[in-house]
N, C-alpha and C positions, 0 to 999 in steps of 0.2 A: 691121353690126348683130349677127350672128349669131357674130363674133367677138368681140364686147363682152359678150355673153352668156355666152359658153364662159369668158372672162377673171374677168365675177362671180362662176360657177360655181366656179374655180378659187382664187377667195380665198374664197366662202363654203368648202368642202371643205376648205380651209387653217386656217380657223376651226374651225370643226368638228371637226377632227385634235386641234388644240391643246387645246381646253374638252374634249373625251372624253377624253385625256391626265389630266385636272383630276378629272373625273369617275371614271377608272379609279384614279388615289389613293383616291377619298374612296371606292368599292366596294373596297379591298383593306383599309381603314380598318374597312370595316365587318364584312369579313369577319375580324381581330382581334378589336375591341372588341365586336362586338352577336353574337356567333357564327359557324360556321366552315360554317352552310349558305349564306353570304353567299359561300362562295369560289365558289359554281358562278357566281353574277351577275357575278363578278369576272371569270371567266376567259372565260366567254361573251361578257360586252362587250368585253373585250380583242381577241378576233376579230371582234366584228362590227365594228370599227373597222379595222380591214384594207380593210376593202370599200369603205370612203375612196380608197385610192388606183385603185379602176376609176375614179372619179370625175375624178382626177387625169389620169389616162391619158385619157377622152374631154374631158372639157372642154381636154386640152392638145391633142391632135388638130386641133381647130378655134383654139383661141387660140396655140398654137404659140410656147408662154414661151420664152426665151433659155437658152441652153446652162445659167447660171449656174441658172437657177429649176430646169430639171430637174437639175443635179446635187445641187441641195439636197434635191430632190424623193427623189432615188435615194435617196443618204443618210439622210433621213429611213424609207424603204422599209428597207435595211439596217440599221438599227436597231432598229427593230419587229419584224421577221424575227427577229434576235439575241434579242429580249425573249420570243419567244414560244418560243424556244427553249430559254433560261435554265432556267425551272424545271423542264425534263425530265433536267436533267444532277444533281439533287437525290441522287439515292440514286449515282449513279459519283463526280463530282467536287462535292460540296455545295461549296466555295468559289468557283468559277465561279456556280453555280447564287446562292450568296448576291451576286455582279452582278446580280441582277432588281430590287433599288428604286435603284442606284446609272444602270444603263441605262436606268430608267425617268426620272430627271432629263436622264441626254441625250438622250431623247426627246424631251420636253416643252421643253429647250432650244431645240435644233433645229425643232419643230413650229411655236414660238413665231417665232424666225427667218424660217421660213420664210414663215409668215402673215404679218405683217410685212412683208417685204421684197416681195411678191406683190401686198400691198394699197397699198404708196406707188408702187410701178411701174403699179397700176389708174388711182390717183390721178393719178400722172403724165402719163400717157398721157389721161387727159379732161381734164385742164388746159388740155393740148397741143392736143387737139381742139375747145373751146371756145375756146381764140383765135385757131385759125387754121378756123373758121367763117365761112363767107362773111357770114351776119348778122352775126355781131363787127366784122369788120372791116369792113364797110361803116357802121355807126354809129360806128367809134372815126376815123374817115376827115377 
């Protein structure tokens, strides 16, 4: 039960990652077209989206996803790390630094991925559980 929890926990946070991804375009959108006091909500949600992956780490704790989900998991961590990196390298190497909306599509790539692949293994795995239920299979008998 408590590992079924940590598993939903782990594709909602997986969700979550992704649509914040979604959301940090449309705050860097805003922060071009509607004004440039919009970069402070840009860059602030961009780290409060990091705190996604404690979530990742305790819900994975107890649900204990497959090598494959954590290295997507990592990767997806190393990515974001790089992103939040990017635009401090603006004033020494600006062409590294202009990598910040081309890293932010492999983000959201990857986040996408990730969510995905997290939520048909959910899927899979109660499928699995639902037909090899002892009520199941004493009605399909």
């Amino acid at each position: 039960m408590l590992s079924n929890l940590a598993v939903k926990g782990y594709v909602v946070a997986a969700w979550l990652f992704a649509l914040g991804v979604v959301l940090q375009v449309f705050l860097a959108g805003m922060g071009v077209f509607a004004g440039a006091r919009n970069w402070t909500t840009h860059v602030g949600f961009g780290y409060t989206l990091g705190w996604l992956f404690l979530g990742f780490i305790v819900f994975g704790v107890v649900a204990r996803p497959s090598r494959s989900i954590v290295r997507w998991t990592l990767l997806l961590f190393v990515l974001y790390v790089i992103q939040t990196i990017l635009p401090s390298l603006r004033g020494d190497v600006p062409v590294l630094a202009a990598l910040h909306p081309v890293n932010a599509l492999a983000v959201f790539l990857v986040a996408l991925i990730h969510a995905r692949r997290i939520q048909s293994i959910w899927r899979g795995s109660r499928q699995e559980a639902i037909a090899t239920s002892p009520v199941t299979a004493s009605t399909h008998s």
